[in-house]
VOGU-3710 file (C-alpha; in Angstrom, 3 decimals, decimal comma):
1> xxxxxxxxxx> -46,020/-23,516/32,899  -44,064/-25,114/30,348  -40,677/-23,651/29,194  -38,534/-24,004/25,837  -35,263/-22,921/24,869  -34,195/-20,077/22,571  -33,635/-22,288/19,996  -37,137/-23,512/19,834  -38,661/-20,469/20,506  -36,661/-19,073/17,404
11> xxxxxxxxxx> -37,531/-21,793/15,190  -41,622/-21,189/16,149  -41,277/-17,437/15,816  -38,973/-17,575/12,434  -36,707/-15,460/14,504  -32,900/-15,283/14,594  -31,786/-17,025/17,603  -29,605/-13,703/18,426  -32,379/-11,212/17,907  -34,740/-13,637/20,533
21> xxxxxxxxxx> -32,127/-13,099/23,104  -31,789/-9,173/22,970  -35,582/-9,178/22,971  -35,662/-11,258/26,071  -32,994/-9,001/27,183  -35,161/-5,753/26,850  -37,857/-7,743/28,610  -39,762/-7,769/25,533  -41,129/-11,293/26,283  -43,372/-11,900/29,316
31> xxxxxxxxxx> -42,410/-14,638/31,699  -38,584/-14,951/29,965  -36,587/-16,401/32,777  -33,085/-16,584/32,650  -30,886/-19,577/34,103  -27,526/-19,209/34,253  -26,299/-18,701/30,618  -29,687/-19,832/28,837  -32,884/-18,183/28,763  -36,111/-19,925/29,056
41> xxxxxxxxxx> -39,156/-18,916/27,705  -43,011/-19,839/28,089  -43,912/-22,411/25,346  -47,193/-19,939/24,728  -45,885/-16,302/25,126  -46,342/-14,088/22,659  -43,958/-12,831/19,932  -43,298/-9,130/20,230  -44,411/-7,023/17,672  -41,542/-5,481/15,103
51> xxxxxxxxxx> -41,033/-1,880/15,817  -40,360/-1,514/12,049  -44,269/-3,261/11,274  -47,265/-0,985/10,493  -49,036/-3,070/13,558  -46,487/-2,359/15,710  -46,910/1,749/15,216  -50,771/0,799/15,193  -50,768/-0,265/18,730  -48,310/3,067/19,842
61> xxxxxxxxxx> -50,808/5,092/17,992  -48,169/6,922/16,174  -50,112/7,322/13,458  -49,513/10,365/11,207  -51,254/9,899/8,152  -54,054/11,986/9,004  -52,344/14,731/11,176  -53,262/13,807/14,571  -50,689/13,030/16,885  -51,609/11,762/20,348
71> xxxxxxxxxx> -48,115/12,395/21,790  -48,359/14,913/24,780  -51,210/12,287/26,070  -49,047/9,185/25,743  -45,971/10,646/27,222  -48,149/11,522/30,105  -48,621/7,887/30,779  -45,354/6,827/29,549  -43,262/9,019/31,587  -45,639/8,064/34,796
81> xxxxxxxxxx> -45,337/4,559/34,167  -41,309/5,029/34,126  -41,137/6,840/37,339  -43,322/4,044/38,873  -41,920/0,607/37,965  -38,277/2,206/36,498  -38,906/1,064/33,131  -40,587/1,806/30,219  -43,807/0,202/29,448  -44,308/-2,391/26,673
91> xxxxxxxxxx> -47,055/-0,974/24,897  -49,363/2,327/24,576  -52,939/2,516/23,522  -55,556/5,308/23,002  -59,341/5,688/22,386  -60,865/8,430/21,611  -63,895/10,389/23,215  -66,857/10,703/21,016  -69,659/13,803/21,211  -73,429/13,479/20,262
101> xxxxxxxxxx> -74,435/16,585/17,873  -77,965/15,448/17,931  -80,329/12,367/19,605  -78,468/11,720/23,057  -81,815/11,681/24,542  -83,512/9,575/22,114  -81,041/6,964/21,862  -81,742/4,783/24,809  -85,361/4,625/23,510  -84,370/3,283/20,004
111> xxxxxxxxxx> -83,482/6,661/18,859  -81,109/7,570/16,354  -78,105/9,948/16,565  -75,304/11,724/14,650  -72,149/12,219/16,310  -67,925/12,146/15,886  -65,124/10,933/17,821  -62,582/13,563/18,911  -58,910/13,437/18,994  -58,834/13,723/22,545
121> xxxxxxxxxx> -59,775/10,436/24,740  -58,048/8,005/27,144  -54,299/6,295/27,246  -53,267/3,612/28,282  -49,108/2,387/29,457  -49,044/-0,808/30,220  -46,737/-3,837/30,595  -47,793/-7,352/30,996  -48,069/-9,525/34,022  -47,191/-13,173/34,438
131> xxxxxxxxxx> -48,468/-13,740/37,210  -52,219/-12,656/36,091  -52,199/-9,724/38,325  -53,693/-6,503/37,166  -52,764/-3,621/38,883  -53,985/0,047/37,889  -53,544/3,919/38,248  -55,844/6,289/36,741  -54,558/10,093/37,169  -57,407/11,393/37,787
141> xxxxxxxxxx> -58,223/8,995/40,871  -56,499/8,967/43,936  -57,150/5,051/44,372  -55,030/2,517/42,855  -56,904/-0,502/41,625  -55,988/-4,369/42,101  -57,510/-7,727/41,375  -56,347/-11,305/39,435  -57,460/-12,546/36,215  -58,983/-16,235/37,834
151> xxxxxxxxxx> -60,524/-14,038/40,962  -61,979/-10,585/39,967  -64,608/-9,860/42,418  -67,916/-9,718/41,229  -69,607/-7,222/43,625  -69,104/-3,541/42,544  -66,297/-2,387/44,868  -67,800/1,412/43,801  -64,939/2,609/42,897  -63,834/4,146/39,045
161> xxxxxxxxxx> -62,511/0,459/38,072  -65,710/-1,332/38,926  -66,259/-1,159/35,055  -62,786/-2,592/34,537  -63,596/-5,774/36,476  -66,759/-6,280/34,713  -64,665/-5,955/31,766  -62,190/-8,594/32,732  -65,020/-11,226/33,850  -67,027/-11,035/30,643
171> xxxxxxxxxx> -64,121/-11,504/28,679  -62,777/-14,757/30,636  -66,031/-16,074/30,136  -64,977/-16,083/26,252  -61,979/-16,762/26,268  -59,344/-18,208/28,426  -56,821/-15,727/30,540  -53,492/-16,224/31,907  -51,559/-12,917/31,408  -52,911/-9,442/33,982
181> xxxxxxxxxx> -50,978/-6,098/33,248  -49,956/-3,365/35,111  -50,960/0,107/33,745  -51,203/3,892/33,550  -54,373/5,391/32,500  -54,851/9,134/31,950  -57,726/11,314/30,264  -57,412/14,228/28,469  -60,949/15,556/29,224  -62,205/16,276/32,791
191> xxxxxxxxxx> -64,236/12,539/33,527  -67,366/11,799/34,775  -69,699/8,598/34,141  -71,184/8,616/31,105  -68,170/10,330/29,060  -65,836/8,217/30,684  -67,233/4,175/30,976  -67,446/3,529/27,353  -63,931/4,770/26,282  -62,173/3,325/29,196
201> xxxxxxxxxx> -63,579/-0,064/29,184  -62,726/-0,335/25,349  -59,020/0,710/25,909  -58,941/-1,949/28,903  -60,465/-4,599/26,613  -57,805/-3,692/23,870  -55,394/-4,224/26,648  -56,287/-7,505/27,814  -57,557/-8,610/24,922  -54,282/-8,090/23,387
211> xxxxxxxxxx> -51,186/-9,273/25,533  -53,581/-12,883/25,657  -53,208/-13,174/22,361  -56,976/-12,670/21,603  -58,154/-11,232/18,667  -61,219/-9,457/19,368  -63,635/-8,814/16,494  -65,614/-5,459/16,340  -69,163/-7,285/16,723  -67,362/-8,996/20,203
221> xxxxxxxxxx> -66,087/-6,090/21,507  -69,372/-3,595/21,252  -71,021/-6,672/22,434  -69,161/-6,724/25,738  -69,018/-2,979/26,134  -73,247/-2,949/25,545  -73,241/-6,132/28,309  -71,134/-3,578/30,663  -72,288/-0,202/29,855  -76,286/-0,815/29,865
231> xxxxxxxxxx> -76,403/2,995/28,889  -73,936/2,877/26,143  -75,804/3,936/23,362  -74,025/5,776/20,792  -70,714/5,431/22,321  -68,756/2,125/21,133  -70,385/2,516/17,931  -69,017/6,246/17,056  -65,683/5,549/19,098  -64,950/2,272/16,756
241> xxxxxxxxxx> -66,554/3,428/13,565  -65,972/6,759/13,318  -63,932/8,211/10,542  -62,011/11,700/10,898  -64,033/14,486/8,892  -67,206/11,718/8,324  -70,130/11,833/10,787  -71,406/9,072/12,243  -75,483/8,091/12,370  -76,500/5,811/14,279
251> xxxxxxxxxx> -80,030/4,315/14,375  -80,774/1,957/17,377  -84,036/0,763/16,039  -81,724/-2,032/14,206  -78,277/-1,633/15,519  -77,426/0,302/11,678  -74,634/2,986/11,221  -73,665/5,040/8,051  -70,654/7,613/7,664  -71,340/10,648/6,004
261> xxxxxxxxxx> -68,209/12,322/4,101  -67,998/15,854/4,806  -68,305/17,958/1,400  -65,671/19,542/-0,553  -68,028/22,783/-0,245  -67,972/22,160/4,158  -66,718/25,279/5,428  -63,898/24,754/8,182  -65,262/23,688/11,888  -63,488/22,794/15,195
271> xxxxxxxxxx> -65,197/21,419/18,011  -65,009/22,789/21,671  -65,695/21,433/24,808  -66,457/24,254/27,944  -66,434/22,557/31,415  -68,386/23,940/34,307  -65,512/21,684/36,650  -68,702/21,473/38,898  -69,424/17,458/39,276  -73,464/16,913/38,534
281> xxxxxxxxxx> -75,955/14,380/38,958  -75,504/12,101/36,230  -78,518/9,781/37,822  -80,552/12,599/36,092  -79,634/11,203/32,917  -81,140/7,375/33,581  -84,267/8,676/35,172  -85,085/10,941/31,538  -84,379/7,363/29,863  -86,949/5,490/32,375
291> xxxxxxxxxx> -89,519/8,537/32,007  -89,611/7,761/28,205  -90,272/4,487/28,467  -92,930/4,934/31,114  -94,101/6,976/28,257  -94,312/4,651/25,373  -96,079/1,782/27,890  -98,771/4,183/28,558  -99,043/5,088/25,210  -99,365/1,249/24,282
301> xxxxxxxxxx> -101,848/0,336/26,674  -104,039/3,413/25,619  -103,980/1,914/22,430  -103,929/-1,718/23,012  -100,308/-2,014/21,345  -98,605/-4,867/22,655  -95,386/-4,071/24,982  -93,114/-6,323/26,826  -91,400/-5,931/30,080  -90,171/-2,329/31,136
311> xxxxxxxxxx> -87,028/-2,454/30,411  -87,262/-3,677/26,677  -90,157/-0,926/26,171  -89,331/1,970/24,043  -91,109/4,707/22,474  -89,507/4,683/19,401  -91,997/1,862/18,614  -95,102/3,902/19,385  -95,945/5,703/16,028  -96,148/9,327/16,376
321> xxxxxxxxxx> -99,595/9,401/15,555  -100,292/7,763/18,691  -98,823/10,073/20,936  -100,732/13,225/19,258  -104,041/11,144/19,552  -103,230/10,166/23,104  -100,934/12,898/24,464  -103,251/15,251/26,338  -103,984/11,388/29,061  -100,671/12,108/29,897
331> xxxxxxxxxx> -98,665/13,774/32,670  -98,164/17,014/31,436  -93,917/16,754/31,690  -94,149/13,395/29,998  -96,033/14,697/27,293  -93,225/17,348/26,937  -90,142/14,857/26,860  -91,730/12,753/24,320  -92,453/15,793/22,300  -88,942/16,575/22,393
341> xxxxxxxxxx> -88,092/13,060/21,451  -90,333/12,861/18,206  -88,636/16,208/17,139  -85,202/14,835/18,074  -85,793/12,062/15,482  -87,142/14,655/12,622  -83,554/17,129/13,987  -81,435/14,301/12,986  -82,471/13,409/9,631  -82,287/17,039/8,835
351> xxxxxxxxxx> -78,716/17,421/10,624  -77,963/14,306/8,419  -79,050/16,512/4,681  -77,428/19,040/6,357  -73,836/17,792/6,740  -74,554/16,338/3,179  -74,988/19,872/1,663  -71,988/21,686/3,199  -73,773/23,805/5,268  -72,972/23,712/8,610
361> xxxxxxxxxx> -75,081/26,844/9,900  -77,850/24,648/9,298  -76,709/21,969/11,642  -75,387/24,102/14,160  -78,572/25,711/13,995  -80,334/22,407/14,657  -77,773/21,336/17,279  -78,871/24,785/18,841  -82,314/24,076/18,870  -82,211/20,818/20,379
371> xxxxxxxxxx> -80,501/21,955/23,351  -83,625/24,754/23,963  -85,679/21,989/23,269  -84,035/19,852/26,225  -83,786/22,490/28,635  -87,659/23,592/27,915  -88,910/19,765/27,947  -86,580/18,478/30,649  -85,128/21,253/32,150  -81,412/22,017/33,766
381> xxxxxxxxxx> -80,728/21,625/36,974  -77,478/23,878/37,261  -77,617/27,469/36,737  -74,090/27,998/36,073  -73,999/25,514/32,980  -77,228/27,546/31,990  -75,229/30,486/32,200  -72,675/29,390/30,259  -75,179/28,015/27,455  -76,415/31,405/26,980
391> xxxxxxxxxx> -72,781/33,297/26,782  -71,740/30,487/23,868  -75,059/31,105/22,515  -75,175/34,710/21,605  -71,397/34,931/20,041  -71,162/35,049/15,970  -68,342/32,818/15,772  -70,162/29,395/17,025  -71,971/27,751/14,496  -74,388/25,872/16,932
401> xxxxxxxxxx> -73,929/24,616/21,248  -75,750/22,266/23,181  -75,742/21,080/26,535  -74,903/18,193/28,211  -75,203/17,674/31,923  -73,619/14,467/31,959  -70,554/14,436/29,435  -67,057/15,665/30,927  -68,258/17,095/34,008  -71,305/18,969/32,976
411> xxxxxxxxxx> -70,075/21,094/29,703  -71,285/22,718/26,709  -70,358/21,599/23,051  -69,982/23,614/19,925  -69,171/23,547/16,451  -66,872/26,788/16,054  -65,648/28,630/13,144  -62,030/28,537/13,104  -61,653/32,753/12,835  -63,203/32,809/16,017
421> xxxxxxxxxx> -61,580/30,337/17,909  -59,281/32,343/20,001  -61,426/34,929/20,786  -64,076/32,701/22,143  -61,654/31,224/24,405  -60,914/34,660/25,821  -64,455/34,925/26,598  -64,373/32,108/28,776  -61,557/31,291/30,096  -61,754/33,319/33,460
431> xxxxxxxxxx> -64,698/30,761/35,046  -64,515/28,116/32,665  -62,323/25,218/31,148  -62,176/25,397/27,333  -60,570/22,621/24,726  -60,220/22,648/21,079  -61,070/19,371/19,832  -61,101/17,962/15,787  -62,863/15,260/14,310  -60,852/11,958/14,661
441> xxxxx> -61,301/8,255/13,681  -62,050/5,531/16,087  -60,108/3,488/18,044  -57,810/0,491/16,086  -58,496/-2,929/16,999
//
């Protein structure tokens, strides 16, 4: 490594020579080293960000303009990064969850979906490593996580940061890495696979991305989330895109997105989140994906449509008029699930007109009947989320619910009216975990 005085360093920077030496002083610049008098600094590190700059209260996510705070979730991290290494960390970094209203069951067959990010998601503490270590806690783990930047081990180590090392490989492959990090990571949502992957791997890819100087562009990064995640769908799409009070559509058929502003004429809405706390079978959700496509390659050899391999077979490409004509040759649950996914497709181009008009009984009504859709086509396998399905259900102040099996846990999710909020957390809150969540925007590169 090759090392230059403060002098130089200043004159590359177009930095005082006195404020380069307090910042190497608050061990602002990685790999400073300091020899007798005279600090020396990498010829290639990276110039701290300003506190005063917009980018620097970008990257903290202290960003007030539209409300939301993300405090209480980055002094979690902060304060546990303190009390391990006994100093503060160098940077902070958040991205938020995102929830499917409609289509989470059609997407990975070319469906489309509507959706939002929420203000509630994963941080991030983190401090950078010269020696191209990264080390990492996640709260909600009891196993600490280790590898280097030139050998991450390729073989899934099945643990929670298998995703992480994926992360870092596909990324060295682009570009070249010399800098790990150690870091906190904390979620604000009880985790499980498929609400978790996407928004942790894209707040780890910030991360590294970042403190090696490498400026990802949006196309990049969904690009090495989608190589990752194979079932990431809707996710780094709404969590990048998304716009507080907009939803998001997605249509996977060709990769498009649209915002839609919410109406002066939208009455208010808040968005909860009721966890069972019971851990499910997420593998559930990958086998309804497979069964669709072993759907649409039945369908096309019934009809002498050309397909390709399994795996790049979807049924969004069988018209709909081929399923009716050739629906009663087929298994009778199959037949069901692709039923469900036609009318998903019709549900979200209504939900879309609805959200356009203002009226949100009409999409909570639709979000409603997609969920007794899904658990008459599909079915549930846990009675207790069932249960709680049916309690949200029946009370006046939720606009529309659905059920998810595989996001946070196993949980229900709701568009609530605002008057009602407290007392349908009464309801609940003796069996089940409850959070309030608002519409946020996504995550800043």
């Amino acid at each position: 490594m090759e090392y230059i005085s403060i002098k130089e360093i200043s004159a590359k920077w177009q930095m005082k020579e006195r404020k380069v030496t307090a910042l190497c002083r608050e061990n602002r610049i990685a790999g400073a080293r300091k020899i007798g008098k005279n600090w020396l600094i990498p010829s290639d590190a990276l110039k701290p960000i300003d506190k005063r700059t917009k980018e620097f209260e970008n990257i903290q996510k202290v960003n007030n303009s539209d409300n939301v705070t993300y405090a209480s979730g980055d002094e979690r991290v902060k304060s546990t990064f303190k009390n391990k290494y006994k100093k503060d960390p160098m940077y902070l970094t958040f991205t938020p969850y995102r929830i499917c209203l409609l289509g989470d069951n059609a997407l990975h067959n070319l469906g489309q979906s509507i959706g939002f990010a929420i203000d509630k998601g994963i941080h991030m503490a983190y401090s950078i490593k010269q020696n191209g270590v990264i080390e990492l806690e996640f709260l909600q783990f009891p196993k600490r996580a280790q590898w280097h930047i030139l050998n991450t081990p390729s073989e899934k180590q099945n643990d929670w940061a298998d995703c992480l090392r994926s992360t870092t490989i596909a990324l060295s492959k682009r570009y070249a890495l010399k800098y790990g990090l150690s870091g906190i990571i904390d979620s604000e949502l009880p985790v499980s696979s498929l609400s978790l992957s996407n928004a942790i791997i894209i707040t780890f890819l910030n991360a590294l991305a970042f403190i090696n100087n490498i400026k990802l562009e949006t196309n990049e990064l969904i690009e090495i989330v989608k190589e990752i995640e194979t079932y990431g769908g809707l996710n780094p799409t709404c969590e990048i895109y998304a716009e507080k009070n907009k939803l998001l559509y997605m249509d996977m058929l060709d990769d498009s997105y649209k915002l839609i502003n919410k109406p002066a004429n939208m009455p208010p809405f808040v968005i909860g989140i009721f966890s069972i706390d019971v851990d499910n079978n997420v593998n559930n959700y990958n086998i309804h994906v497979d069964e669709l496509r072993s759907v649409a390659y039945l369908l096309k050899a019934f009809s002498n449509m050309e397909y390709s391999t399994f795996n790049k077979t979807n049924l969004r490409e069988v018209p709909y008029e081929i399923f009716v004509k050739y629906k009663d040759k087929l298994p009778v649950k199959f037949a069901k699930k692709a039923e469900h996914f036609y009318n998903e497709i019709k549900r979200v181009e209504k939900g879309v007109k609805a959200y356009q008009k203002g009226d949100i009984d009409a999409l909570g009504k639709l979000v409603t009947e997609s969920s007794d859709s899904f658990i008459e086509n599909f079915g549930i396998d846990s009675l207790e989320l069932t249960k709680l399905y049916e309690i949200l259900k029946k009370n006046k102040g939720i606009y529309g619910v659905r059920i998810s099996e595989v996001d946070f846990k196993g949980c229900c999710i709701a568009l609530i009216n605002p008057k009602y909020e407290n007392e349908i957390m009464q309801l609940v809150k003796e069996k089940y975990t409850s959070y309030i969540c608002h519409t946020a925007d996504g995550v800043k590169l």
